[in-house]
C-alpha positions as CSV (number, residue, x, y, z in Angstrom):
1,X,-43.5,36.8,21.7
2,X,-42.1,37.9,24.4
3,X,-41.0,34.7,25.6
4,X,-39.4,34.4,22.1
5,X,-37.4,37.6,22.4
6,X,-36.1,36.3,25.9
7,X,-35.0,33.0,24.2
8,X,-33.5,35.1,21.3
9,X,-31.0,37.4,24.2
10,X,-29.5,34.1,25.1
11,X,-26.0,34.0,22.7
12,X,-24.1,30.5,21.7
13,X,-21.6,29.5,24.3
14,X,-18.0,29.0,23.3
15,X,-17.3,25.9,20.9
16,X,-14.7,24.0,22.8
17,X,-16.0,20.5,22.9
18,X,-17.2,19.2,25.9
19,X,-16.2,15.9,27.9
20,X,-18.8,13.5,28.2
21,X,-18.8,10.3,29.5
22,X,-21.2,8.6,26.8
23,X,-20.3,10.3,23.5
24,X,-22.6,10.1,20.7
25,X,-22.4,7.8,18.7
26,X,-21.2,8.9,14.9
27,X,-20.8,6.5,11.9
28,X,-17.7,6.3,10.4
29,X,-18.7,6.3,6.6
30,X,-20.2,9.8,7.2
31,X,-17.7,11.1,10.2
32,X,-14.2,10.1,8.9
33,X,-10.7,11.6,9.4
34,X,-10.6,11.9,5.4
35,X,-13.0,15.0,5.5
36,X,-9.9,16.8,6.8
37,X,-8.1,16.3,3.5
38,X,-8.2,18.7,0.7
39,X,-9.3,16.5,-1.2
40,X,-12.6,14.4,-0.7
41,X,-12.4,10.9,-0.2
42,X,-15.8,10.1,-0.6
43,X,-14.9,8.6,-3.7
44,X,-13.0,5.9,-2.8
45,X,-13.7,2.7,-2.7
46,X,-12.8,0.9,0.3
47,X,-11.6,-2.6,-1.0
48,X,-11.0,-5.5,1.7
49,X,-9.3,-5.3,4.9
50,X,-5.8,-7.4,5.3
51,X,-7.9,-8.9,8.1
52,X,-10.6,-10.6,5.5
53,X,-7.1,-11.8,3.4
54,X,-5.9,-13.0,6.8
55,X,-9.4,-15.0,7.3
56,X,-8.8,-16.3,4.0
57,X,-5.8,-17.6,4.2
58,X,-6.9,-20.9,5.5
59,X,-9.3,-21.4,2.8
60,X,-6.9,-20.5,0.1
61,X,-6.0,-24.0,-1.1
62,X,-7.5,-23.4,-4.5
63,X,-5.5,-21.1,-6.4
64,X,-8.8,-19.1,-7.5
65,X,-9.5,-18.2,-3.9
66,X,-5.7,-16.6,-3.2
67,X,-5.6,-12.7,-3.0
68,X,-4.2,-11.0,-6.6
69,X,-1.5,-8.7,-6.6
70,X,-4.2,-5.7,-7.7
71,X,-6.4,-6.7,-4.1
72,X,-3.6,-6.3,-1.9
73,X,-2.3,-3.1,-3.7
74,X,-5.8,-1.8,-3.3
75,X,-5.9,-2.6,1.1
76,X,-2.7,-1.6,1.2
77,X,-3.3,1.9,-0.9
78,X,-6.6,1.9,1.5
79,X,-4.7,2.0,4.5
80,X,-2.0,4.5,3.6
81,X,-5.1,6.9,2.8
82,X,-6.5,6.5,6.3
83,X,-2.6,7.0,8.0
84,X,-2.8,10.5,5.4
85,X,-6.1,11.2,6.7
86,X,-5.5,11.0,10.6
87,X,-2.0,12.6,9.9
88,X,-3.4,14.9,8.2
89,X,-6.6,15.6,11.2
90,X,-3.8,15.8,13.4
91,X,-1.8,18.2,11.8
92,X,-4.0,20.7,10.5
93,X,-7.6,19.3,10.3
94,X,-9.1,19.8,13.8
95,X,-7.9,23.6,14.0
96,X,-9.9,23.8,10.4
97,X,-13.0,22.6,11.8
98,X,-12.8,24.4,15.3
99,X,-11.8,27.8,13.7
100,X,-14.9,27.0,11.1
101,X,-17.0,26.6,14.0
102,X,-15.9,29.8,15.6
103,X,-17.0,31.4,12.3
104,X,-20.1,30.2,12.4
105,X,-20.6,31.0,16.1
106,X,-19.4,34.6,15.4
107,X,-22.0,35.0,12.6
108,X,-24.8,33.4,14.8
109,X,-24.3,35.5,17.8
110,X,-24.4,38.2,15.4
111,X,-28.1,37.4,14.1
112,X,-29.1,36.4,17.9
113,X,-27.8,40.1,18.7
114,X,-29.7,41.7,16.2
115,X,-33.0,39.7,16.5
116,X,-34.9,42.9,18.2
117,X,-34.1,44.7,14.6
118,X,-36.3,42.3,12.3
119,X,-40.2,43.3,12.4
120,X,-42.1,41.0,14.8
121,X,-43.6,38.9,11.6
122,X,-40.1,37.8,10.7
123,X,-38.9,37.2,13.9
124,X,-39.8,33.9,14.3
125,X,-38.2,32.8,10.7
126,X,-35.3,33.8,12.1
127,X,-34.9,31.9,15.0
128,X,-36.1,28.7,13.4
129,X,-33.1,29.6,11.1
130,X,-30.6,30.9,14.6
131,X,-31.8,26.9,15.9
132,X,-30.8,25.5,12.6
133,X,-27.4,27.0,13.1
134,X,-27.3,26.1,17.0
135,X,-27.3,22.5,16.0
136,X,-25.0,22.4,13.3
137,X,-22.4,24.1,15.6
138,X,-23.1,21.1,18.3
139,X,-22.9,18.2,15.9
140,X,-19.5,20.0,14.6
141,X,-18.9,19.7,18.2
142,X,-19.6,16.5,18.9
143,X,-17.8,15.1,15.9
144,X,-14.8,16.8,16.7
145,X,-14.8,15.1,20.3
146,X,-15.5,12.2,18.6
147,X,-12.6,12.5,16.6
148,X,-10.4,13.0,19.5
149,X,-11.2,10.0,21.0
150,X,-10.8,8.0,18.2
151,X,-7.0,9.0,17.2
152,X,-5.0,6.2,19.7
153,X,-7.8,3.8,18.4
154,X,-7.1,4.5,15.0
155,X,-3.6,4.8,15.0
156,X,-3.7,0.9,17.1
157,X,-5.7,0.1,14.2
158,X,-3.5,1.2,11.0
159,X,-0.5,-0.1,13.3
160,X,-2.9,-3.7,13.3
161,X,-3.4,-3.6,9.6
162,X,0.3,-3.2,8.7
163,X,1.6,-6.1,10.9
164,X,-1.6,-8.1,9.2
165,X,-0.2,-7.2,6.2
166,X,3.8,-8.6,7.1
167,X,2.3,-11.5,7.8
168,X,-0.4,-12.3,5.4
169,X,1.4,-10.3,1.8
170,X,4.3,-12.4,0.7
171,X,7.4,-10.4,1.5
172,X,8.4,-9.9,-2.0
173,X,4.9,-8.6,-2.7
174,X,4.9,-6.1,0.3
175,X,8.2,-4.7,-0.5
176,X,7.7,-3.7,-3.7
177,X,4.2,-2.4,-2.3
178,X,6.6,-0.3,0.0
179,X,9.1,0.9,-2.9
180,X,6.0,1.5,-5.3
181,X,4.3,4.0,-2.6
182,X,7.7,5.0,-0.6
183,X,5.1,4.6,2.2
184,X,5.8,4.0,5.2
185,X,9.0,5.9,5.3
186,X,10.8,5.6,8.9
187,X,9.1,8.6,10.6
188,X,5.8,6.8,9.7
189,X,7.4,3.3,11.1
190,X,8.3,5.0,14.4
191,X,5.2,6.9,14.8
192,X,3.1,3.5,14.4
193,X,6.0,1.7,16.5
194,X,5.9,-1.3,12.9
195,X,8.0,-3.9,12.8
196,X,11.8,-3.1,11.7
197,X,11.4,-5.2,8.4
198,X,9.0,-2.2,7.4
199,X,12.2,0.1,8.2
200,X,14.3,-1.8,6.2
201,X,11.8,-1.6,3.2
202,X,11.5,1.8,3.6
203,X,15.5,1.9,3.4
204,X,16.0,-0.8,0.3
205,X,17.4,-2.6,2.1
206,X,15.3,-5.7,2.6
207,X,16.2,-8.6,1.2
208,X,12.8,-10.8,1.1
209,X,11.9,-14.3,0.7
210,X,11.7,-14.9,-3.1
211,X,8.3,-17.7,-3.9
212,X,9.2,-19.1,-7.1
213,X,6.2,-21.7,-9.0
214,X,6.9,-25.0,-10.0
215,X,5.2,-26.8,-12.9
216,X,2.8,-28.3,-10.1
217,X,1.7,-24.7,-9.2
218,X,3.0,-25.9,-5.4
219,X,4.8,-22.7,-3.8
220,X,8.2,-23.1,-3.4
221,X,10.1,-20.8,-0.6
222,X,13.5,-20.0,-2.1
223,X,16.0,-18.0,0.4
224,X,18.0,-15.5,-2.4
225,X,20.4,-15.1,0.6
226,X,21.2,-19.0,0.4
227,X,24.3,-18.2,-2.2
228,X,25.5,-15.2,-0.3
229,X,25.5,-17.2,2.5
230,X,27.5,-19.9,0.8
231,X,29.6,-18.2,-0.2
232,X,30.7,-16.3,3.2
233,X,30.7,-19.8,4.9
234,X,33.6,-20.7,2.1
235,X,35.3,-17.6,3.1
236,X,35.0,-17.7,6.5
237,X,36.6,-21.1,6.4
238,X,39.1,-20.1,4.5
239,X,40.5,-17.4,6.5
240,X,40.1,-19.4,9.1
241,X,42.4,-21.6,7.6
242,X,44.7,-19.0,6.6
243,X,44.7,-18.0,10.3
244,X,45.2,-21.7,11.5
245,X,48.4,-21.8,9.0
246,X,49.8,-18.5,9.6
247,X,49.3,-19.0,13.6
248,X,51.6,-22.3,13.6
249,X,54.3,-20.8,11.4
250,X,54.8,-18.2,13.9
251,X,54.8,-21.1,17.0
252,X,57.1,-23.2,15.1
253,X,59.4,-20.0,14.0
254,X,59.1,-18.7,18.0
255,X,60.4,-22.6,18.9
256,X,63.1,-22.3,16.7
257,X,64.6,-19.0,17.9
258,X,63.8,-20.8,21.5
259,X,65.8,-23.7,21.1
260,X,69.2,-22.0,19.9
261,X,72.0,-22.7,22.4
262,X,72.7,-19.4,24.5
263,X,76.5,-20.4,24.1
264,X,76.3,-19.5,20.6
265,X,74.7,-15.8,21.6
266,X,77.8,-15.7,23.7
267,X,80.4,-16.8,21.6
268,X,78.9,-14.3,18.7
269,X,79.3,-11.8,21.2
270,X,76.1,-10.1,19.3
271,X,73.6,-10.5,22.3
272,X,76.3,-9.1,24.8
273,X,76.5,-5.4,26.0
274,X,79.7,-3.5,24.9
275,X,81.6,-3.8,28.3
276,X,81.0,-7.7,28.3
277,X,82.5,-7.6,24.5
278,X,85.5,-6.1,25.4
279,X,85.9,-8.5,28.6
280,X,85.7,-11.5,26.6
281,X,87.4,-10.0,23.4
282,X,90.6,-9.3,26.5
283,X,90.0,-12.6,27.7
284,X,90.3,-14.1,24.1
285,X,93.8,-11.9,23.4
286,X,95.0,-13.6,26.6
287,X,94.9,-17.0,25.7
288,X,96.1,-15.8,22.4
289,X,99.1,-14.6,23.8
290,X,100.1,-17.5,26.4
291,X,99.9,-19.7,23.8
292,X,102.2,-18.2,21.5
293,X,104.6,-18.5,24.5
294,X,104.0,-21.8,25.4
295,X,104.6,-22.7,22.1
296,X,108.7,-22.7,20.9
297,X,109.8,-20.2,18.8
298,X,111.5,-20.6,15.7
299,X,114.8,-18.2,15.4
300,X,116.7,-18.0,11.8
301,X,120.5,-18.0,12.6
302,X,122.3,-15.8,10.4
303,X,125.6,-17.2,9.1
C-alpha cells in the first residue's frame, strides 16, 4: 500500500505533445480531421476516390462502365468535406482538443492530489480509475501529434484529388460541380496552390468544353468558343482592312500636298511671311508701273 500511495503523489505532466521519431500509428476511419467539426461525420459515406474514376478511365469503353453525374458529385462532395474538416482542425479544432485535454489533466491531478483522503479499501479503485484517465490523456496526445503531421500530407492530398478531378470530370461537369457548391472559392484555390481554371470557375468565368452525343453514342468535343472566335477573326480582318484603306488615303493625300509646285506657294503669297508679302507685292507695283510707261499714252485733244 504504501508503494501505491508513492505511485499515487506522482501528478500528470503537462499535455503538450511530444516529438517522436516513430509516431504511433492511428487509423484514419477512427482518427480523422472531421471529429473537429461540429457536426459528426461518422455518417458519411465515403464514395470513390477521383483516383479509382481515373483508373477507370481506360476501361470505360462501354458506356455502362463510365462514372454518372451522381458518382462524381458524391467524390467531389467527399472531398470538399475533408478540405472543411482540416480547415476546420486548423482553425479551431486542435485548440479544442488540447484545452479538452488540459481539462481532463486538471481534474485528474485533482483526484491524484486527493488520493490520501479515500479510506485505504477504495484506494485502489481509484487509481485503476486515475490509470484509466492517464491513458486517455496520452492517446489524446498522441492523436493530436498525429494530426500535426498529417496536415501538409493531407492538404498535398485534397490538392491531388482536385487536379485528378480537372482532368478526369468533363469540364462542363466540374464547373457546374463548382457553381453548385461555390467550392473552391479563390482563397481555397490559393491555399491548395489548384490550377487557375479552378479560379476561373470559382469566378464564372470559365468557359468549358461543351461534349455534345451523337446518335452513335460517340463523344463529340464541341469548342462553344468556335463562333466567338469566328466571329473576332471576321472583325479583326476587317479593321484591319479599314486600317490598310485608311493608311493609303493618308499616303496618297500626303503625296499630293508633296508634289504641288513651291512656285505656286509663292505666287499665292499664302505660305510667305508678312515682310516677304510686302517685298513681292512692291516688286509687283513696280513692273506695274514701268509698264504703264513703256506703254504710249493716249491724250484727248480738246478742240
Amino acid at each position: 500500500m504504501a508503494r501505491t500511495n508513492e505511485e499515487s503523489s506522482t501528478p500528470i505532466q503537462d499535455p503538450a505533445p511530444a516529438p517522436s521519431s516513430n509516431p504511433p500509428a492511428v487509423n484514419r476511419s477512427v482518427v480523422s480531421y472531421g471529429s473537429a467539426r461540429s457536426v459528426s461525420s461518422e455518417n458519411r459515406s465515403i464514395p470513390a476516390s477521383f483516383q479509382d474514376f481515373a483508373r477507370n478511365t481506360d476501361d470505360a469503353e462501354d458506356r455502362q462502365s463510365v462514372p454518372t453525374t451522381d458518382e462524381y458529385r458524391a467524390a467531389f462532395q467527399q472531398v470538399m468535406h475533408q478540405y472543411e474538416d482540416l480547415l476546420s482542425y486548423v482553425v479551431s479544432g486542435r485548440a479544442k482538443r488540447m484545452a479538452e485535454v488540459s481539462r481532463q489533466l486538471e481534474r485528474t491531478n485533482l483526484v491524484f492530489m486527493s488520493v490520501e483522503l479515500y479510506p485505504p479499501a477504495n484506494r485502489p479503485t481509484i487509481l485503476s480509475l486515475i490509470e484509466d484517465q492517464r491513458n486517455d490523456i496520452s492517446l489524446k496526445q498522441k492523436e493530436i501529434q498525429v494530426l500535426d503531421e498529417n496536415v501538409e500530407g493531407e492538404r498535398s492530398r485534397l490538392q491531388s484529388e482536385l487536379v485528378l478531378a480537372l482532368n478526369t470530370v468533363p469540364a462542363p461537369d466540374l464547373n457546374q460541380l463548382v457553381l453548385e457548391f461555390g467550392w473552391p472559392m479563390v482563397d481555397v484555390c490559393q491555399d491548395l496552390n489548384l490550377p487557375y481554371e479552378y479560379v476561373l470557375m470559382a469566378r464564372g468565368t470559365y468557359n468549358p468544353t461543351r461534349i455534345a452525343t451523337s446518335d452513335n453514342n460517340e463523344k463529340i468535343i464541341v469548342q462553344e468558343e468556335n463562333d466567338k472566335i469566328t466571329q473576332l477573326l471576321q472583325r479583326i480582318s476587317l479593321l484591319e482592312d479599314s486600317l490598310n484603306r485608311q493608311t493609303n488615303g493618308n499616303a496618297s493625300s500626303t503625296q499630293r500636298k508633296s508634289t504641288k509646285p513651291a512656285i505656286d506657294k509663292s505666287e499665292s503669297g499664302d505660305a510667305l511671311p508678312i515682310e516677304a508679302k510686302r517685298q513681292l507685292f512692291g516688286e509687283r507695283r513696280c513692273a506695274t508701273m514701268a509698264s504703264t510707261i513703256r506703254s504710249p499714252m493716249r491724250i484727248p485733244w480738246i478742240f
